[in-house]
Structure formats: C-alpha cells, structure tokens
C-alpha positions as CSV (number, residue, x, y, z in Angstrom):
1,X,122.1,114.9,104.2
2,X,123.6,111.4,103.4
3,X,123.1,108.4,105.0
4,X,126.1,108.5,106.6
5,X,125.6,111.7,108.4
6,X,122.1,110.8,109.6
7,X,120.7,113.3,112.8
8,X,121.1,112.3,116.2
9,X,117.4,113.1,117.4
10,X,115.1,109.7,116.6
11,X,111.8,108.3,117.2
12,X,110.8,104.5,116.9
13,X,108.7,104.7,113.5
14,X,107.2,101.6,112.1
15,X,107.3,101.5,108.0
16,X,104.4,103.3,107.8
17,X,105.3,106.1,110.0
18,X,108.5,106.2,108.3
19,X,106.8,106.1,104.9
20,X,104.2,109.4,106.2
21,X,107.2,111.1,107.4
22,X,109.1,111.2,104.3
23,X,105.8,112.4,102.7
24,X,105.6,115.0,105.0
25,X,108.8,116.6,105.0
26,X,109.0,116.2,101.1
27,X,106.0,118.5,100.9
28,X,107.2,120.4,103.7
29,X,110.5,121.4,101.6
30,X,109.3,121.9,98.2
31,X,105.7,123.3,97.5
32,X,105.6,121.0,94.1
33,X,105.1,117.9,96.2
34,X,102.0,116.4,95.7
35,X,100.4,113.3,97.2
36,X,97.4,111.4,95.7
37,X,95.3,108.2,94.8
38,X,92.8,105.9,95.6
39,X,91.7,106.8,99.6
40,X,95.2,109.1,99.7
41,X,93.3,112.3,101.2
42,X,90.5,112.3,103.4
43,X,91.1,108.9,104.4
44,X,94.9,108.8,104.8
45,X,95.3,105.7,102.5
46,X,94.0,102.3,102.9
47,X,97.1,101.4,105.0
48,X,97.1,105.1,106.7
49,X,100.2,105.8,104.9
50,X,99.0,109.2,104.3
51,X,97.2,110.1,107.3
52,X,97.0,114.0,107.9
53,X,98.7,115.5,105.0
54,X,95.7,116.4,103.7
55,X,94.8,118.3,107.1
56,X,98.2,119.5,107.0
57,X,98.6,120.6,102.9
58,X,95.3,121.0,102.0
59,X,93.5,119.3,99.3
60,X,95.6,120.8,96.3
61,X,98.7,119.0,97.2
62,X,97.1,115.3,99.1
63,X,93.8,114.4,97.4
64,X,91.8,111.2,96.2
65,X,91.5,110.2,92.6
66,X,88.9,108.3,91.3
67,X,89.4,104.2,91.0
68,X,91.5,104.6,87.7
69,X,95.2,103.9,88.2
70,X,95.8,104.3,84.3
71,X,94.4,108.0,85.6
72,X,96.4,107.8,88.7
73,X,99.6,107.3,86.6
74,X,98.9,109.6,83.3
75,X,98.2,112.3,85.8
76,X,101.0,112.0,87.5
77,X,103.3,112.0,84.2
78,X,101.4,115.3,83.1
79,X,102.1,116.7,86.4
80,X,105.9,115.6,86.4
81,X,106.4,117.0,83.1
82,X,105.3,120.2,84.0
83,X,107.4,120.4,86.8
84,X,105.9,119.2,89.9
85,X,106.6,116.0,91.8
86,X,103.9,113.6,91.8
87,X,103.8,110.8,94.7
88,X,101.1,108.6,93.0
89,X,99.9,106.2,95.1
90,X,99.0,102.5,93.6
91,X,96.9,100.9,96.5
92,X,98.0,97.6,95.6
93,X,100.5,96.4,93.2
94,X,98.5,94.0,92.0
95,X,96.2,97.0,90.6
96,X,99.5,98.5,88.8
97,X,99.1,97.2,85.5
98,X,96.2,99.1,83.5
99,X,98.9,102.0,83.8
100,X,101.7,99.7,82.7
101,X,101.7,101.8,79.4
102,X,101.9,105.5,80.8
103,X,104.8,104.1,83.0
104,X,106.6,102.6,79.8
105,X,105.7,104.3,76.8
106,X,105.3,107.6,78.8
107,X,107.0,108.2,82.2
108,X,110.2,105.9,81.2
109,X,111.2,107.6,77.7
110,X,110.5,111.3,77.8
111,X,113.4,112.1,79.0
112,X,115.3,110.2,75.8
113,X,112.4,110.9,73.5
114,X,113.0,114.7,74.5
115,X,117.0,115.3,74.3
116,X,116.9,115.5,78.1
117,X,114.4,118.8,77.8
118,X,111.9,117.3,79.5
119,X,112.1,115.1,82.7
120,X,109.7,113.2,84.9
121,X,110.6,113.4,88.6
122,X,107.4,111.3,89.8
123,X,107.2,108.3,92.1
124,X,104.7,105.7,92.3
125,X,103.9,103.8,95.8
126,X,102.7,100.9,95.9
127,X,102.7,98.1,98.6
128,X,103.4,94.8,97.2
129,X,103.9,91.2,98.6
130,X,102.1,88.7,100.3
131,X,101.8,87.7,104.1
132,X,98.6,89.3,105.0
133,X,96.2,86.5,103.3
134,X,95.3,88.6,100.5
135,X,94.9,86.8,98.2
136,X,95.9,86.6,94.0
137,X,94.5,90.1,93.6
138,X,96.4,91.4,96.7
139,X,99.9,89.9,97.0
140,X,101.8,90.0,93.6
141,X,105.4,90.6,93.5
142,X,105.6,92.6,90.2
143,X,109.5,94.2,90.9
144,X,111.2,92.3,88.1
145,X,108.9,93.8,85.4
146,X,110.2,97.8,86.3
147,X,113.4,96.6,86.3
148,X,113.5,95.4,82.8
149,X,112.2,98.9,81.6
150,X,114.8,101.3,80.9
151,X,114.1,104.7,82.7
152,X,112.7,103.6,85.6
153,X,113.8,103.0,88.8
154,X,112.8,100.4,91.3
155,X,113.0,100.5,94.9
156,X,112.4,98.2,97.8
157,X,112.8,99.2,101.3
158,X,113.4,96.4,104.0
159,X,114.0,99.0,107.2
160,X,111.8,101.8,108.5
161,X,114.6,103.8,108.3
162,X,115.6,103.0,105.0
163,X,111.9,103.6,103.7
164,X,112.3,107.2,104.6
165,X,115.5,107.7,103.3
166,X,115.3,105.9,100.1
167,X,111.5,107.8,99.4
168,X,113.0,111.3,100.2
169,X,116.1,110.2,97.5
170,X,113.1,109.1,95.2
171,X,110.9,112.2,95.5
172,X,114.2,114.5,95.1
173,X,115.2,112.5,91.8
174,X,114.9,113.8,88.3
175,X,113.5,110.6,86.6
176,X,110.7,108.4,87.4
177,X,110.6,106.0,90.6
178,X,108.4,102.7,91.2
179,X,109.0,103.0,95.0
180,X,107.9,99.3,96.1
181,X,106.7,98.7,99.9
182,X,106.7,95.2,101.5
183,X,103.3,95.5,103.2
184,X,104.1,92.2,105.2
185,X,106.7,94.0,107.5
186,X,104.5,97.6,107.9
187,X,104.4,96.9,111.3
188,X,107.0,94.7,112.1
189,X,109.6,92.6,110.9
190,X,108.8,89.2,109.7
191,X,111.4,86.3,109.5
192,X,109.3,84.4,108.1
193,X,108.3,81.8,111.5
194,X,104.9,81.9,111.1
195,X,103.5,80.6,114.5
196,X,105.4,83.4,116.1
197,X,104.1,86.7,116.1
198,X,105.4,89.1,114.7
199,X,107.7,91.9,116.8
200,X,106.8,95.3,116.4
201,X,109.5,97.4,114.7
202,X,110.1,99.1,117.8
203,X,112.7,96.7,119.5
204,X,114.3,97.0,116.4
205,X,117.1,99.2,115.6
206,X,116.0,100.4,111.9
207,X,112.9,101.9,113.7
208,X,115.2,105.0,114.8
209,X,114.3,107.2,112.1
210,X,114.9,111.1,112.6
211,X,111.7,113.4,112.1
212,X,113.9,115.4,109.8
213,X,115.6,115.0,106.3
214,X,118.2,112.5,105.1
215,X,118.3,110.8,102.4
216,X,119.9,107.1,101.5
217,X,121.4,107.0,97.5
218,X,119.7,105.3,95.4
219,X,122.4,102.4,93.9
220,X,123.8,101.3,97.1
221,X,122.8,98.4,98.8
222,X,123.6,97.9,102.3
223,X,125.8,95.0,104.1
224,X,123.6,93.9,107.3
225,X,126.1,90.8,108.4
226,X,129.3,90.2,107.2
227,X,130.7,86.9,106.7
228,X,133.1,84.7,104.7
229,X,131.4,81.4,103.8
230,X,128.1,82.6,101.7
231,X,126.3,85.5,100.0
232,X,122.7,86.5,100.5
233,X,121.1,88.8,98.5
234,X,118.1,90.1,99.7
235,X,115.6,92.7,99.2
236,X,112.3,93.5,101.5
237,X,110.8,91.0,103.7
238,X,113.1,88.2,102.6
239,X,115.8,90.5,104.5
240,X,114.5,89.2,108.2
241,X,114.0,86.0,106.6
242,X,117.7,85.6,105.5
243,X,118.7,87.2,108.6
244,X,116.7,84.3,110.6
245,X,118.1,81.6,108.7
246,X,121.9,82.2,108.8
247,X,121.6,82.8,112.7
248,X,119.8,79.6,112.9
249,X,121.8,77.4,110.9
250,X,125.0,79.5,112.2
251,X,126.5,80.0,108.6
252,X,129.3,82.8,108.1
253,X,127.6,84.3,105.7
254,X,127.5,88.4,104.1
255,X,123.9,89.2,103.6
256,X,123.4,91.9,101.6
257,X,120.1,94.6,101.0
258,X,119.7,95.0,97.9
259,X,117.4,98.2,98.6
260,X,117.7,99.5,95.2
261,X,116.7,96.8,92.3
262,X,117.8,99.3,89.5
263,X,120.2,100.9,89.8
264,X,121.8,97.9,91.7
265,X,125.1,98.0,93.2
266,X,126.3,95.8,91.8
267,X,129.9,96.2,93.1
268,X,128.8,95.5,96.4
269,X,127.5,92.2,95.1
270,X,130.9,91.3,93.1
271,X,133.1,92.2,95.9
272,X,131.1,89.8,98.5
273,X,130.8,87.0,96.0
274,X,134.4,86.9,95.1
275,X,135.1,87.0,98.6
276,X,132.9,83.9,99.6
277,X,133.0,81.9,96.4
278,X,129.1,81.1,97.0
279,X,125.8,83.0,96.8
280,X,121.9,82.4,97.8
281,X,119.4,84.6,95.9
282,X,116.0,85.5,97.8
283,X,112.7,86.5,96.8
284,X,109.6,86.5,96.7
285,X,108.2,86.9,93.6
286,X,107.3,83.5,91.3
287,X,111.0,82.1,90.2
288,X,110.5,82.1,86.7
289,X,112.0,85.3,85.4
290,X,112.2,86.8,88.6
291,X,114.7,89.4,89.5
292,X,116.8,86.5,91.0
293,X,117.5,85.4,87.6
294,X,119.3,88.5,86.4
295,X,121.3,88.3,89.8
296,X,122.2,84.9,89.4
297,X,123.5,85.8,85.6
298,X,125.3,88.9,86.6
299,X,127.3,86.8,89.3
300,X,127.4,83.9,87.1
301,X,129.1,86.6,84.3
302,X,131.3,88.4,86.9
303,X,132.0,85.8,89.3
304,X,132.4,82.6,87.5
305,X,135.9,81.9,88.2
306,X,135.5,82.5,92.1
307,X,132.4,80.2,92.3
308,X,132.7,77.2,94.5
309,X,129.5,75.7,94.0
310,X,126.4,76.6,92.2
311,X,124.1,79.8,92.6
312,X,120.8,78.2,94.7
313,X,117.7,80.4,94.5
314,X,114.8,80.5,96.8
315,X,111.8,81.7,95.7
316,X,107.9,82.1,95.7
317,X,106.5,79.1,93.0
318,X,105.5,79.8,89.9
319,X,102.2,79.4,90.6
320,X,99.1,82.2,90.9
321,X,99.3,83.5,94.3
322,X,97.4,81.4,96.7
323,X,94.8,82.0,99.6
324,X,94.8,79.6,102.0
325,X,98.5,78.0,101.2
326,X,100.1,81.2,101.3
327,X,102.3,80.2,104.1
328,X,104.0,77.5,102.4
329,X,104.0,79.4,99.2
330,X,106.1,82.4,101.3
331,X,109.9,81.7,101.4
332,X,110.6,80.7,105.0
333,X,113.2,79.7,106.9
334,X,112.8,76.1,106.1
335,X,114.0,76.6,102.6
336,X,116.3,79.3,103.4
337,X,118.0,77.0,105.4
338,X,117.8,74.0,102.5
339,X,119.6,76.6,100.2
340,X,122.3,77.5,102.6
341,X,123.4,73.9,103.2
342,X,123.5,72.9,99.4
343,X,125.6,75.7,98.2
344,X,127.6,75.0,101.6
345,X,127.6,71.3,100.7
346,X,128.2,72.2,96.6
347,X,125.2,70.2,95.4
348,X,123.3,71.7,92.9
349,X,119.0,71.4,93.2
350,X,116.3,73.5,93.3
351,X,114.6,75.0,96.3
C-alpha cells in the first residue's frame, strides 16, 4: 500500500510505537523477519523499541546478542544472504563502527561482487543524534558516512508516521538499509526551544499511524510547507526545528524532508530551488563533510544559474560531541533564524 493510499483507521503512536509497529507487522507478514541485538528480546530494547515481540514471535525470530556489534552486523549479513531479513539493532550509533567493515566490504557489495545472485535484504537500526545529554559516546550523527558507500541505503525518519512507513519499505527491500532514528524526537517533537518542554507526539498530526501495513518509497522526500522565498532541506529533528524557525521569522519558505539520504530525491530538491532562487541546509551532524556538503554541491551543480544568493548551512560544530554544552552545540532556532535572513539578505557567512 503507498503512501498515498494510507488506511483510514489510526492511533496516536509516538516514534517508538510507530517504530515496534512496523516491526511487528513485518514479522507478522513474512516468517523470515527477524529482530535482534543488544537488550532486543527479553528486554524490548534499551529504548523499548522492541517491546513484546519476543512474547509475541518467540525467541527464534526477536532475541539478544551478545555486546558485539561487528557480531550483530556479520550475523545479520549471513542471515540476509541466506534469505532471511535481518533487523539488526545498533543500540547507539555511536557503537556502529566496529561493524563498519561487514557493512562495506560485506553487506554493501555482494550483490555486485555476485552478478546480482546473491542479495542482502537486512536493515540496521540504530538511534542517532544528540538532545538527551548523552554524551560523545551517545549522540554522534554518523549519516554522511553510509551515504558515501555505494550499496547502502540511509534513512532518516522525522514523523511517527513516516518511521513506520519508511521501516516497512526498508525491511521489504532487496539491498541493505542503515535505518537511522533521531532518538531526540521518540517522544515528541523538538523544535529545538529548549526551556520549553517538549509536546508529546500526540497533538501532532504525523502521530496518526494505521496499526496495519503501508509503506512510504524509499527516494522521495516529502514537502511539509510550501513557499516561494527559501528552501530548507531537512532531515530528522532539524525538521521541527526548520519548521519553528520559518513560522517565527515569517519567511515564505518550501521546507523539504529529506527522509531518505540515499537514494535522495533529488528532483524534489531541484524543482524547489529553482523555484526560490535560495536554499538553507540543516543538520546536525559536525559541518565538515557532512551530508550538507553534498547537498549544497548538488544544488550548486544543478542550480547555479537560478541562485540568488549563496547556499548558508547550519550545522552541529566540528567539534567532539559535548556534555554539558550540548544545547548550544544543537542547531536551534537562533541560528536557523541567522541563516534564513542572510540568504534573504544575500550575504554570504557562516552559521
């Protein structure tokens, strides 16, 4: 079922929810869905993402691994390449890397190293981000190092709904996913205003997510506000950020999800840009080689001729992750805000 035809019947979901309900009708649909990791079973996942599949599937299909995510990962390649479909869960992105090589040398090229015999329909979760004071070894933004492997795909909900959609569309693929959740908005949206607490995902509308399937292409991003002046373009929490900061500073502006990093549509982006002659990149990963850099090049390529003012990034610093300044190391409003008016104003400067 596409987007587009989504069910009637809803329930407010938060991300979470969303994320356990995709898991649970995945399994529910094909009997070579499998769910593990670090806490995954008994426990339902540090973040409870998991919560009763275990009691539901039984232990052969949702079950905890040992603390080994090169394991975790290599497992789930084997598995894939046999023909199941492995949801490996990373418990932090941060802890991602030991199985950096089975993703790339492994996971990513099979399918090319094979003729297209073999395939390797696995997904990895993982949450990522900052905003819940977790420090260097809790809040990295790794997205822009999948996206510069060939073979994998990257995803990045922002929505509860979208979580569900776009991990059902990952689960059902054919090649390998790095499924990427903002931990920072499990529960509710955040734009990003600190001293305001945050609203729970209930009075929003994204939190209408059906119990049953649908699924959301991977490839297309999504158009939340449409405008004439500026383009945002956004992925994960910096979503309600951007959101924030254009009502506040009431700028006409398109601000466009992202949702999928590769593949990235990037018509959707061309059309907007050419349409507004300006564009603001968020994220909030460290700016040096971020994804925001291959955005900005792609419009710069594409787009040259219809820019009326430089592309103005806003970012995370490239700096460690830190503890107790993580608030004014998060892209805010503030910034946001700085960004808009100096592409509205054409002056060039970093942010």
């Amino acid at each position: 079922m596409s987007e587009e035809n989504k069910p009637q019947e809803t329930k407010p979901k938060n991300m979470i929810q969303a994320i356990n309900s995709a898991m649970d009708v995945a399994m529910d649909r094909d009997p070579n869905v499998c769910v593990f990791g670090e806490d995954v079973g008994y426990y339902g996942g540090v973040f409870r993402a998991t919560a009763g599949l275990q009691e539901k599937y039984g232990k052969t299909r949702a079950f905890d691994t040992p603390i080994n995510e090169c394991g975790i990962i290599g497992v789930a390649v084997g598995m894939a390449t046999y023909g199941l479909r492995p949801v490996a869960e990373i418990q932090f992105a941060d802890y991602i890397y030991p199985g950096l090589d089975q993703i790339v040398s492994e996971a990513a090229r099979l399918r090319y190293r094979s003729a297209g015999e073999f395939t390797v329909p696995m997904v990895i979760r993982s949450p990522f981000g900052g905003g819940i004071f977790g420090g260097q070894t809790h809040s990295q933004s790794p997205e822009s190092i999948f996206t510069h492997i060939c073979g994998i795909k990257t995803v990045i909900p922002s929505t509860p709904y979208d979580a569900k959609g776009l991990l059902i569309a990952a689960i059902e693929d054919p090649d390998p996913v790095v499924f990427f959740e903002p931990k920072r908005i499990y529960n509710g949206p955040f734009d990003g205003h600190y001293d305001e607490p945050v609203q729970p995902w209930s009075k929003h509308p994204a939190s209408a997510v059906p119990d049953e399937h649908y699924v959301i292409p991977l490839g297309k991003a999504n158009t939340l506000r449409e405008g004439n002046d500026v383009t945002l373009l956004v992925y994960g929490t910096m979503v309600h950020v951007a959101l924030r900061a254009v009502e506040e500073l009431g700028v006409d502006a398109d601000v466009i999800d992202l949702r999928t990093l590769l593949p990235l549509d990037i018509e959707a982006i061309e059309n907007s840009v050419k349409k507004t002659g300006r564009c603001v990149i968020m994220h909030e990963a460290t700016r040096t080689s971020g994804f925001g850099a291959e955005l900005a090049a792609l419009v710069q390529e594409r787009c040259f001729y219809h820019l009326e003012a430089p592309v103005q990034r806003v970012t995370g610093y490239d700096t460690p992750y830190p503890h107790s300044l993580e608030w004014a190391y998060f892209p805010g409003p503030v910034r946001t805000r700085l960004a808009l008016e100096r592409v509205m104003e054409d002056v060039s400067g970093q942010v």
